[in-house]
C-alpha positions in Angstrom: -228.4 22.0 56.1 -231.5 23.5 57.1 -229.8 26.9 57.9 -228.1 26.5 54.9 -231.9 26.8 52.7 -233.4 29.0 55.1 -231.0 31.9 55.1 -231.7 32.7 51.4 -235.5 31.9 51.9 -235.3 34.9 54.4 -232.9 37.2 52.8 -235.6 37.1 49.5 -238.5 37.1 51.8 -237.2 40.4 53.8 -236.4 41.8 50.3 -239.8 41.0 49.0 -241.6 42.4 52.6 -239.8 45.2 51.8 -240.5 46.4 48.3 -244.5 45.5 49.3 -244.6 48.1 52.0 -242.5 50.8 50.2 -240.0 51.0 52.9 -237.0 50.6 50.2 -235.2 53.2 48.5 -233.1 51.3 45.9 -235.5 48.0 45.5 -232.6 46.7 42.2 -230.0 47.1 45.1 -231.9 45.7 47.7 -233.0 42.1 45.2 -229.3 42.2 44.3 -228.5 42.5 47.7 -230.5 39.3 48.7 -229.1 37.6 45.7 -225.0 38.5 46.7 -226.2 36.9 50.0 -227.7 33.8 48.6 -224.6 32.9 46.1 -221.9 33.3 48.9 -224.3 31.0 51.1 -224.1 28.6 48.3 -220.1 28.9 48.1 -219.2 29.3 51.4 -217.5 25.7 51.4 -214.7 27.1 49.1 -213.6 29.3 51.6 -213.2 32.4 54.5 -214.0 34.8 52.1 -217.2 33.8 51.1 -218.3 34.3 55.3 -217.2 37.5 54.8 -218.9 38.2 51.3 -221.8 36.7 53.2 -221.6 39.5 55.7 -221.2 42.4 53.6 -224.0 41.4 51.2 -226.3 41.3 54.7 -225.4 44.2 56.0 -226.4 46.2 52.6 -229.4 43.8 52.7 -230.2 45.3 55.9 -229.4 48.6 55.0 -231.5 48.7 51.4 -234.6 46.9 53.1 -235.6 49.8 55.5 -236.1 46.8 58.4 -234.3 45.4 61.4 -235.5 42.1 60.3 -232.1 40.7 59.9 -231.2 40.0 62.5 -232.1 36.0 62.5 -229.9 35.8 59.7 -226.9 37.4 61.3 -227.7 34.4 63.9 -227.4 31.6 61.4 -224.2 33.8 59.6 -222.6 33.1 63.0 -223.9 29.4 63.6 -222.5 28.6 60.1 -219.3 30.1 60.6 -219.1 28.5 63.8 -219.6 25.0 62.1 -216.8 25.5 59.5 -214.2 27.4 62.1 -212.1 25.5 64.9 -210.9 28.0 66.4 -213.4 30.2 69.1 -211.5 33.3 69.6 -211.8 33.8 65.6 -215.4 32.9 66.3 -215.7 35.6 68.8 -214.3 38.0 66.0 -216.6 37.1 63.5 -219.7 37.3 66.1 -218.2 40.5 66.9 -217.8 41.9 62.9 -221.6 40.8 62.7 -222.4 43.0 65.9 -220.5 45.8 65.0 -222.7 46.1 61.2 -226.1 45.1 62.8 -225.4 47.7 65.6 -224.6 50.1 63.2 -227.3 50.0 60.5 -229.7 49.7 63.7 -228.5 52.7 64.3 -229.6 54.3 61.4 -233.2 53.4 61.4 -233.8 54.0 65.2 -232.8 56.8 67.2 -230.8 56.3 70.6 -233.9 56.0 72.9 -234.5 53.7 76.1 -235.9 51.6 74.0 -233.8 51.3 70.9 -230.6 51.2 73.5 -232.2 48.1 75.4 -233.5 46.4 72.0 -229.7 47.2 70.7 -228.0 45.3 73.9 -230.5 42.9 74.0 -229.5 41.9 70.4 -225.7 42.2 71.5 -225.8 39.8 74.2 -228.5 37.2 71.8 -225.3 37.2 70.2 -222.6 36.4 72.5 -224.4 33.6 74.3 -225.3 32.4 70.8 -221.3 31.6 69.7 -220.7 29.4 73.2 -224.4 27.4 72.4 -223.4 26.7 69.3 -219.7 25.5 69.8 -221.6 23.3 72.6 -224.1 22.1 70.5 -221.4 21.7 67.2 -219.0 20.2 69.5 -221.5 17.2 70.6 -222.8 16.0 66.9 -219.3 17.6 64.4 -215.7 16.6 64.7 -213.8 19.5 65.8 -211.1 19.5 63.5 -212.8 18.8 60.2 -216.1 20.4 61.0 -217.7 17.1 59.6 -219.9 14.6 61.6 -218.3 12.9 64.3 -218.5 9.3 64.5 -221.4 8.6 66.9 -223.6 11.4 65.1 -223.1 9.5 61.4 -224.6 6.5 63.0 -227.3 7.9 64.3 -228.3 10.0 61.3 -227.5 6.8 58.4 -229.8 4.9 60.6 -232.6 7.7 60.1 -231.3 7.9 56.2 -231.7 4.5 55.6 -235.2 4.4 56.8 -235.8 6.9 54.3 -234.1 6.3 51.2 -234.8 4.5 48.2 -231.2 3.6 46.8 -227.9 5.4 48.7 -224.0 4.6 49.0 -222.1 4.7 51.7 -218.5 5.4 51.1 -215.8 4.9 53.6 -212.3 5.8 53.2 -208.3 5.8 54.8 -205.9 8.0 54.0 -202.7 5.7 53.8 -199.3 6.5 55.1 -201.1 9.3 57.3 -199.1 8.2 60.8 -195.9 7.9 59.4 -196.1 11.6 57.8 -197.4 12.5 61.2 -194.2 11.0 62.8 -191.6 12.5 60.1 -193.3 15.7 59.1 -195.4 16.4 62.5 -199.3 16.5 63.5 -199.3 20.0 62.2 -199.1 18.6 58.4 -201.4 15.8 59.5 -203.8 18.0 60.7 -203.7 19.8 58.0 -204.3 16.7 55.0 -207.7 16.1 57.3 -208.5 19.3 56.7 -208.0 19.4 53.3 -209.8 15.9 52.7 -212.9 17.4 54.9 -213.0 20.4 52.1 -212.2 17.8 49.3 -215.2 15.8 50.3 -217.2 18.7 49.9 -216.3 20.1 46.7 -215.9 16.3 45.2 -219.5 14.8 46.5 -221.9 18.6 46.3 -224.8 16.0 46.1 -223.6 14.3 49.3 -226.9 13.9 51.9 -223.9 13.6 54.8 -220.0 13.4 55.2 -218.3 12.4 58.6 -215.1 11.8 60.1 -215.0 7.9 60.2 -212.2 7.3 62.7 -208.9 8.7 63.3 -207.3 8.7 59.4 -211.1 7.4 58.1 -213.9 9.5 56.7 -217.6 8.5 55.4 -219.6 9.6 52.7 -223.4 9.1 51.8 -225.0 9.7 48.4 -228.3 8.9 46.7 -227.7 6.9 43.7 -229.4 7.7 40.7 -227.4 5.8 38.3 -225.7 2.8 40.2 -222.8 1.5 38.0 -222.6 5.3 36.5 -222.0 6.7 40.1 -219.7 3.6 41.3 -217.7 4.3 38.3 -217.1 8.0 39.0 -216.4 7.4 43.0 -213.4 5.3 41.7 -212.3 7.8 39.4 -212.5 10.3 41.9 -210.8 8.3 44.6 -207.8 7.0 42.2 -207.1 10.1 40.5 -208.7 13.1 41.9 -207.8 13.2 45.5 -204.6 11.5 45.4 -203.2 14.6 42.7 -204.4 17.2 45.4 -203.6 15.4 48.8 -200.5 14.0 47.6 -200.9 10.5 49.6 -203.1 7.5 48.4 -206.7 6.6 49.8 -207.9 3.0 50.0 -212.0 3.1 50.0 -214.8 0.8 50.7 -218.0 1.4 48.7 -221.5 -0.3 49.7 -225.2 0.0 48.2 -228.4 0.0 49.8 -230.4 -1.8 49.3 -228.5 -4.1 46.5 -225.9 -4.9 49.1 -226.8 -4.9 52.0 -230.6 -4.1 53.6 -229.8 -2.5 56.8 -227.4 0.2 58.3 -225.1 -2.4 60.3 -224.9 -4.6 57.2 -224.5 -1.7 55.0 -221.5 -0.7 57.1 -219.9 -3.9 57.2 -219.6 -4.5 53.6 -218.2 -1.3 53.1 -215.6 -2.2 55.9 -214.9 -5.3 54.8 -214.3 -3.7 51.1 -212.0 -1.5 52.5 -209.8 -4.1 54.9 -210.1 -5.9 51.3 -208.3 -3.1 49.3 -205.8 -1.8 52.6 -204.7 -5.9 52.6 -204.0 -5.6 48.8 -202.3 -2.7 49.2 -199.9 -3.6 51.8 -199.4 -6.9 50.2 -198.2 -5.0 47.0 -195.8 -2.9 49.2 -195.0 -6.0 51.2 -194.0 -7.5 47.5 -191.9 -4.7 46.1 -190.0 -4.2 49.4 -189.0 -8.2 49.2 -188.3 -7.7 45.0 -186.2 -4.7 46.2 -184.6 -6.7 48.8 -183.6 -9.4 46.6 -182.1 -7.5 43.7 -180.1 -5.7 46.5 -178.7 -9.3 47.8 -178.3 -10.4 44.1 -176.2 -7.2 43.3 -174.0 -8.3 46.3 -173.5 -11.5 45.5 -172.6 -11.1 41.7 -170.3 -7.7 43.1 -168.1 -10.3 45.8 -168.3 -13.2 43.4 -167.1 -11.3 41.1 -164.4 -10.0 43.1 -163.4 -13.0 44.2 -162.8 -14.8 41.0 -161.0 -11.6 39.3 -158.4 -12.2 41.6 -157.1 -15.9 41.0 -157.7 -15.3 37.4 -155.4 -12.3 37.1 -153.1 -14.2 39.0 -153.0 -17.2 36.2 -153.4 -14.3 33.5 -149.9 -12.9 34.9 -148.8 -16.6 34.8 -149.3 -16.9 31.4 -147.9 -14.0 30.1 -144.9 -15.3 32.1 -144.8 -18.3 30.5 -145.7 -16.6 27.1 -142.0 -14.4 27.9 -140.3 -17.4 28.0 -141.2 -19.6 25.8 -144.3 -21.5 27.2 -142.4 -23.0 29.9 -145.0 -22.9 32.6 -143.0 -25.8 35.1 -142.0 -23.1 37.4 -145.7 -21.8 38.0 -147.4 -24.8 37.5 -148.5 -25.9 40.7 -149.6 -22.3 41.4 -151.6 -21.6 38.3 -152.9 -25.2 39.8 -153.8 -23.9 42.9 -155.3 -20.7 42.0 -158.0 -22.4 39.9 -158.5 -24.6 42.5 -159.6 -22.0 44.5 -162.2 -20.5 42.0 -163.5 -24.4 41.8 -163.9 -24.4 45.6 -165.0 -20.5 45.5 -168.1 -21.0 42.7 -168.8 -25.1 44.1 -169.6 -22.8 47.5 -171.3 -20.2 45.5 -173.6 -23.1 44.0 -174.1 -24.4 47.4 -175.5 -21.3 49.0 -177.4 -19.8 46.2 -179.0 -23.3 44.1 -182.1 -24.6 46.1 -181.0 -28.3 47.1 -183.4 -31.2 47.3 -183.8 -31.8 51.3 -184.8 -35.1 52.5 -186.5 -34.5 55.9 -186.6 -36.9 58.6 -186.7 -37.0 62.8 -183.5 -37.7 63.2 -181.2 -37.6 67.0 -178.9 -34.3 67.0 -176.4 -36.7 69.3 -176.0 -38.6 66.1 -175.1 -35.7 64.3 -172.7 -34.0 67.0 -170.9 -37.8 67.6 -170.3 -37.8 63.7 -168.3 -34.3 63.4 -166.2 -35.4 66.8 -165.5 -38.5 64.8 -164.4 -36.5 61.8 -162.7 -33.7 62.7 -161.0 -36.1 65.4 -157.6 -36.4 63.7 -157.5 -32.8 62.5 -157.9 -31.4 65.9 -155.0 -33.8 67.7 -152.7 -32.7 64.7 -153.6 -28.9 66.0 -153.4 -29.8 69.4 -157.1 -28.5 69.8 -159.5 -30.8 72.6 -163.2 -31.0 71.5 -165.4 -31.8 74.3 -169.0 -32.8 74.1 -172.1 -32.2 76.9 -175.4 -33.9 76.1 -178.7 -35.1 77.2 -178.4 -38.8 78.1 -182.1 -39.1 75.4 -182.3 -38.2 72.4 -182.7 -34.9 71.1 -184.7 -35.5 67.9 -185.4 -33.1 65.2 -186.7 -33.0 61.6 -183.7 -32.5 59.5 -181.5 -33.3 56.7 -179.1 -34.9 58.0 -176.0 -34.3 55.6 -176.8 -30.6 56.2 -177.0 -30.6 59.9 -173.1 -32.3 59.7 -172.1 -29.9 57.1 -173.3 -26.8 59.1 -171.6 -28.5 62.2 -168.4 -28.8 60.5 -168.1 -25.6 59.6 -168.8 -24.0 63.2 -166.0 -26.6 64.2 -163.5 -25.4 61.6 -163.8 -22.2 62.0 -163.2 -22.6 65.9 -160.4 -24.2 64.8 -159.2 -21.4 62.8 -160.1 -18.6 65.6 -157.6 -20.5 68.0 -154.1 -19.6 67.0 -152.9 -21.6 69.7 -154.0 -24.6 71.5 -157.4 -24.5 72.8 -161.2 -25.8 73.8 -163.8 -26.7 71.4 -166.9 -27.2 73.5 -170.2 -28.6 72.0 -173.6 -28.4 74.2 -176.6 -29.2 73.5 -179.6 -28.7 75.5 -183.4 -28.6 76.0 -186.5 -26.3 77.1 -190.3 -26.1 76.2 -190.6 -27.2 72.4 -187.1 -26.3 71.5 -183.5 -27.1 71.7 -180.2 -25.4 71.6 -176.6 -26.0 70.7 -174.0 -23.9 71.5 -170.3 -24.2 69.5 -167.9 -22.4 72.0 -164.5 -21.9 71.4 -161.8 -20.2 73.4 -160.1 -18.1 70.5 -159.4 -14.6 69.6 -163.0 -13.6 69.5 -164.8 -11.1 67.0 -164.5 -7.7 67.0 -168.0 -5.7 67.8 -167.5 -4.1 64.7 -167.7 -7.0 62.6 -170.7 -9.3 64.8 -173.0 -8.0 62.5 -171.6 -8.8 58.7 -170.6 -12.2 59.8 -173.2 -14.0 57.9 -173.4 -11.8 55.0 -171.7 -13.6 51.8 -168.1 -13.2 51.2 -167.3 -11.3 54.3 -164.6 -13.0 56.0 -161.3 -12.4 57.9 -159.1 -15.0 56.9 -156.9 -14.4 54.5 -157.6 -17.9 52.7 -161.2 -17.7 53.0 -164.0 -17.6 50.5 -166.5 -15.3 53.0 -169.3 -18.0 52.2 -169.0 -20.7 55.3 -171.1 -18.8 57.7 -173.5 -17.8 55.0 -173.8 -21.3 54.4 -174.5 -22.3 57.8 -177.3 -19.3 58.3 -179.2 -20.7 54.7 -179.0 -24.3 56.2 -180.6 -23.2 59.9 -183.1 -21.0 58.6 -184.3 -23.8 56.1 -184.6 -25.9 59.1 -186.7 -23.3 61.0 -184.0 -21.9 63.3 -182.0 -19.3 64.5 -178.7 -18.9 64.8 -176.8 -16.3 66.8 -173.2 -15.3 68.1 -172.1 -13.7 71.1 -167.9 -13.0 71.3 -165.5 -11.2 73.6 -161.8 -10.5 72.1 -159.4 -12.4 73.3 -161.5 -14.8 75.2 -163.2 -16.6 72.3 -167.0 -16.9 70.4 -170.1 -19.0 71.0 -172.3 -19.5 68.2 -175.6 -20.8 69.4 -178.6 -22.3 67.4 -182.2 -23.2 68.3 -184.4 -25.7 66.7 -187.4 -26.5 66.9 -188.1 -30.2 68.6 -189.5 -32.7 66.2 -193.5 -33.5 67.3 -194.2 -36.9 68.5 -196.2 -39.2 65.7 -194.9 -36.9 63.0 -193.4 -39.3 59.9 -190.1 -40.0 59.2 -190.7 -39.5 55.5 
């Protein structure tokens, strides 16, 4: 910053010098000169070519004035340039463009003695040792890739600034979304948005006292305030609308006052932090929120599309049986018992539908899973001997008690049983274990059936997926509604042609906890 004022102070003072002593030619070229070289130092955040414009107006300067007293200011050209540019071989090329002109105009006003030769290569090397000090020097207060304070620097200098200040902001901000762009479009393109937001920040806060690289994705800004709710009001506009048009990705930002927020540098800081972990929560609760909305309509278009499906099918049936009938005569006897049956099935098909997709009242109590396991035996007792299926049991000798509803545990239990049942073509094993370990419990439903495809482990449980040519698809979709709304998990684990375990964990009801 002080480099920044001091050039043009000494570009006008070497013009004025100059035109006092007579030693100018063309005094209107040499003012405009000094005034090319002032306007380019004043613009020289908008880009390479004002460096460039810089050096040309410096070498006329030099040129017009009669003097070699330049060369300071072809010192700070090169110290600027060196602040702005990453790269040090193109730092060794401008340090060499701004040897090249000083050399030559030195030329011209001295001739090629001892002396002018070892004044010339003394200036040459003032040069070259100048671009390494300065990269040492840049590289220990700046951020490399931005050019913009480094982290350790801002807090050293907002501790001075606060000391000093009447009434400041300090602005911090996170570009959003920057990791996963780095991961699908490469650290190139990242690279390149920090970049961008480094020269934003400039062009966006001119009256800025200091700008930094917060963090890794974060960057700082400090202000004066004049005009508090005036300037608040204009951050936001800048930050909502501004940056996100000419980034392209969306900034969350934290914005504290001194002193009317906070009356130190630590404090100031961590309201503007906080602010910021404030707006970044919001934000990601938002996304959070339209991913589950998205989510949800997705399920609901899956359930209307199979429900659908499913009841098109027994009512074209009865359709077909009607128009039958209609053919002759309205005698419907002969399909009777079929048109019976089919909307039987869409009673049974929508009462299931109901079941999975109403919320229920549950009445939660500790409750023995034993109790539950003895009652399905007890139930699906007859049906098994009538298949010729053996159900055997393997429990803890104490209770294993959890907080349930009852009537759904059975009903989820049930199921896994019938549809053992219904994997086991011939006669087979039904075994039921239940076990212990730490705060939880598990039971396993193992049959010794055809198994489940590999293909197919993963849709089980979505709605109206099902093999059976009978079946409604909504059973095991059933079963994972009732587990999960008992805090559980349930999974499956099969091998064709040897059978399928389904197991599920709950967790163990907490002593003292009420039945109600």
């Amino acid at each position: 910053m002080i480099f920044q004022i001091a050039a043009p102070l000494i570009s006008f003072f070497i013009a004025v010098s100059s035109i006092f002593m007579g030693l100018s030619i063309h005094p209107l070229l040499l003012l405009s000169s000094a005034t090319g070289f002032s306007i380019c130092q004043r613009f020289a955040n908008k880009g390479w070519t004002f460096f460039w414009g810089q050096l040309f107006f410096l070498g006329l300067l030099h040129w017009s004035s009669g003097l070699n007293w330049s060369f300071p200011l072809y010192l700070i050209l090169v110290g600027l340039h060196d602040q702005r540019e990453l790269s040090p071989v193109r730092s060794h090329v401008f340090a060499a463009a701004c040897i090249a002109v000083y050399s030559a105009i030195f030329v011209t006003f001295s001739g090629l003695s001892t002396y002018d030769i070892l004044l010339m290569t003394l200036s040459i090397l003032c040069f070259f040792m100048a671009v390494p000090f300065l990269h040492k020097v840049q590289s220990s207060t700046h951020d490399r890739l931005t050019g913009l304070l480094n982290f350790e620097e801002f807090h050293r200098r907002l501790g001075n600034i606060v000391n000093k200040e009447q009434e400041l902001a300090l602005i911090l901000m996170d570009c959003n979304d920057l990791k996963s762009m780095n991961d699908s479009k490469g650290f190139e393109k990242g690279n390149m948005i920090l970049k961008q937001m480094a020269e934003l920040l400039n062009q966006f806060f001119p009256e800025a006292i200091m700008s930094a690289r917060y963090g890794g994705d974060e960057f700082a800004v400090v202000i004066r305030l004049q005009d508090v709710s005036g300037t608040i009001k204009s951050i936001i506009q800048r930050f909502r609308q501004e940056i996100p048009k000419r980034t392209g990705i969306v900034v969350t930002y934290g914005i504290a006052t001194f002193p009317h927020d906070a009356a130190t540098k630590d404090d100031l800081i961590l309201v503007a932090e906080k602010q910021l972990f404030t707006m970044k929560r919001e934000q990601w609760l938002k996304r959070e929120e339209h991913l589950f909305r998205a989510e949800k309509l997705k399920v609901i278009g899956e359930l209307a599309s199979g429900m659908a499906h499913e009841i098109r099918n027994p009512l074209t049936t009865i359709k077909g049986f009607i128009q039958l009938s209609k053919a002759n005569g309205y005698h419907i006897e002969n399909w009777y018992q079929l048109i019976m049956d089919e909307i039987s099935r869409m009673s049974e098909l929508t009462a299931e539908f109901l079941q999975f997709s109403k919320p229920h009242a549950t009445h939660f109590k500790n409750c023995s899973l034993q109790d539950c396991i003895f009652r399905v035996i007890s139930l699906m007792d007859s049906e098994a001997n009538r298949l010729g299926h053996t159900i055997r049991c393997e429990a803890p000798p104490d209770p294993v008690v959890i907080r349930m509803d009852q009537d759904k545990i059975v009903q989820m239990l049930l199921n896994l049983v019938r549809n053992a049942f219904d994997a086991m073509t011939q006669k087979g094993v039904v075994n039921i274990r239940l076990s212990t370990a730490d705060k939880f419990c598990r039971l396993d439903i193992e049959d010794t059936g055809k198994g489940i495809p590999d293909e197919e482990l993963d849709q089980i449980f979505h709605p109206f997926y099902t093999s059976k040519e009978e079946g409604t698809g909504l059973g095991l979709s059933i079963c994972h509604k009732i587990v999960q709304d008992h805090d559980g998990m349930i999974t499956v684990k099969s091998e064709p042609g040897k059978g399928s375990t389904f197991s599920v964990h709950f967790p163990l009801a907490i002593a003292g906890d009420s039945n109600a």
